[in-house]
Steps between C-alpha positions, in 0.01 A plus 500: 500500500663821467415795751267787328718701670748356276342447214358916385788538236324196334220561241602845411202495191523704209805653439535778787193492603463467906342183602185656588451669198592226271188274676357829480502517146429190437157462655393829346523315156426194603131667600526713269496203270204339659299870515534530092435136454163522735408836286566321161287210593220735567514778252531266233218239685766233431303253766183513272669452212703166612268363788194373484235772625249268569399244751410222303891437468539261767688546835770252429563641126475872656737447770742313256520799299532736786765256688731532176444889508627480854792305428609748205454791709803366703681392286453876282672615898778250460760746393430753801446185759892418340647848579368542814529178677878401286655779463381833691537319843737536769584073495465363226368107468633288183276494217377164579409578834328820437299362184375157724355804799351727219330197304360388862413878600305563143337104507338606858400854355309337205339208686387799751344693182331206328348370810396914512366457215295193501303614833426800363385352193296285613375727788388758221302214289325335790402828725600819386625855536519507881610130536771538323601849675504314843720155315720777439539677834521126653793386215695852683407412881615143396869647333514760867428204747752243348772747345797378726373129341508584106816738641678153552362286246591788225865506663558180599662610809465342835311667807547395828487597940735803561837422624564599845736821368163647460349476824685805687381705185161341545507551864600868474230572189238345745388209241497112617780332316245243397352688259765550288583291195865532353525467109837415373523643166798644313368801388604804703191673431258268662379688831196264568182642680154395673433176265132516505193783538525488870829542671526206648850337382798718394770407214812594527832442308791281669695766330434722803717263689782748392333800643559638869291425724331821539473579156287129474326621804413819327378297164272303702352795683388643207354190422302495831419856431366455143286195654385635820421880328292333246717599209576189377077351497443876366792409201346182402131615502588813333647291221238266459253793447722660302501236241115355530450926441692433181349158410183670481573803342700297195181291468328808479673679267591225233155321541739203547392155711680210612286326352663504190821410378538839378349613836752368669787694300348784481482530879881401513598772275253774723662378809820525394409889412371497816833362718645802342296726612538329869896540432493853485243614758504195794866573605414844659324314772688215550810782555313648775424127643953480487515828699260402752647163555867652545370746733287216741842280500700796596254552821557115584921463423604835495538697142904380509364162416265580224742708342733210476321271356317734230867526432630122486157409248491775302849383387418163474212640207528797313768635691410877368527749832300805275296492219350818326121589628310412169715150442387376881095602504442303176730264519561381874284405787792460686617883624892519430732461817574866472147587551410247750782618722408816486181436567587316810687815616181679442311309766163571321271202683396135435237301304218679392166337352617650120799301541469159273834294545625330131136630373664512136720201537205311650290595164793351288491164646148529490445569171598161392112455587498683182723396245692823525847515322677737720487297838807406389637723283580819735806551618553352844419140393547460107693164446511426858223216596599517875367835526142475261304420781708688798584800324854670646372775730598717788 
């Protein structure tokens, strides 16, 4: 395997393009995409049109229809899927091998929406309105709890008991070295994270293997800090309200139910305008959550420590020190390494309670609860399975 030290003259992108702005690029059309498909469907009432609006249809013949809508909404993201898991990458897999994790990654997403869609189907014939609201908060709580699970069954990657070149960095971040899980994928950008609502068992990379120790201590005592601050519950339970606001609202506004096979599409397209909206206005606070957490594992390794390993992982990912002021509040939830360095010289305090860790990655990974297109279209994770459920982070 070679080093991502190694490995950043690899997967330049387009043309002379950094790397970061080629992925960049790339996920602003690739939502772009989804965000004009979502308003066609809608302005033109496409769903009524081709979808039965009525419940008489059946169940089975109403979910057939919807579960081939499903599976030509992926394939209609093929070509981005392609170019950002193939070619704009850092290593690059052969074709085979990429297509065989993509077809796997995509198979799991759709089996995930249809089953979506069948409880909420049925939930909205047999008991209504507020029934189905609640199936749909308990589909997201379902996705939170078990995310490092459908992370490894999307990736295909094995998880296993830390090796023991964690436990000084465990030791010195103050968390058991029980309670981590290592996950041995390829891709660079995989960080891991709390693998369930409550903060209970911590994934982490075997990729950090490579770090120094107290730049792995200082990853993992941001971990303990997003977990023991609250960040982390506030991130997921911001995100699930966040979408059930939307769910509602969409139903709302279209007079759509999921009912109906048309329902059900209709809803898809609204949440997919809804993501959006969640991609430009969740990252502010999960950027404060990133500052926070830098500042509460400076106070427990020193700020030396931190500032190494913000160093080592930022150019493992995007590898782009600056970025101008407009480009990084719509576009990044993640502060640039400039910034957070900075900010660590600032010494401006720890965790607050407006401080929600991942809050807009959280609501991506979510939102697979609600057939939204861009969950896996944005940037950090387009084409890359290992990183649909665990997004790349800080």
């Amino acid at each position: 395997m070679t080093s991502p030290s190694l490995s950043r003259s690899g997967g330049q992108g387009f043309g002379t393009l950094t790397y970061a702005r080629s992925r960049l690029y790339l996920g602003v059309s690739g939502v772009g995409t989804a965000v004009l498909a979502a308003t066609g469907l809608l302005i033109f009432d496409i769903p009524s049109v081709g979808f039965a609006t009525a419940t008489e249809q059946s169940v089975g013949r109403s979910l057939f229809a919807v579960g081939l809508f499903f599976a030509l909404s992926s394939a209609l993201f093929f070509l981005f899927d392609l170019l950002g898991g193939a070619w704009v990458v850092r290593r690059k897999r052969e074709a085979p091998l990429w297509l065989a994790a993509w077809l796997r990654g995509a198979a799991v997403q759709w089996v995930v929406w249809m089953l979506t869609a069948a409880a909420l189907m049925c939930t909205a014939r047999s008991a209504g309105v507020a029934a189905t609201i609640g199936v749909f908060v308990g589909i997201q709580c379902l996705l939170a709890q078990f995310r490092g699970v459908f992370s490894r069954i999307i990736a295909s990657f094995e998880m296993g008991p830390a090796p023991a070149v964690f436990a000084e960095a465990a030791e010195q971040a103050g968390i058991p070295l029980s309670r981590l899980v290592v996950a041995d994928t390829p891709d660079e950008g995989f960080v891991g994270g709390w693998s369930s609502v409550l903060p209970r068992t911590l994934v982490v990379p075997r990729l950090w293997e490579r770090l120094p120790v107290e730049a792995l201590a200082a990853q993992l005592a941001r971990r303990v800090a997003v977990a023991q601050s609250g960040a982390h519950l506030r991130g997921v339970v911001g995100a699930i309200a966040f979408n059930t606001l939307g769910f509602m609202v969409v139903q709302r506004l279209t007079g759509a139910t999921p009912a109906t096979a048309a329902g059900l599409v209709t809803i898809m397209a609204g949440m997919t305008l809804w993501a959006f909206l969640g991609v430009l206005f969740l990252p502010t606070p999960s950027r404060a959550a990133v500052y926070a957490a830098d500042e509460s594992a400076a106070a427990t390794v020193g700020s030396a420590a931190v500032k190494t390993s913000i160093e080592r992982l930022d150019e493992w990912q995007d590898d782009e020190a600056t970025r101008t002021p407009n480009v990084e509040r719509i576009f990044h939830p993640v502060p640039s390494r400039t910034n957070r360095l900075a900010r660590l010289e600032a010494e401006r305090g720890g965790l607050t309670a407006w401080h929600a860790h991942h809050l807009a990655r959280h609501a991506l990974w979510l939102g697979w609860g609600s057939f939204s297109a861009i969950s896996r279209t944005v940037h950090c994770n387009v084409g890359r399975p290992a990183l649909w459920a665990m997004l790349p982070g800080d």
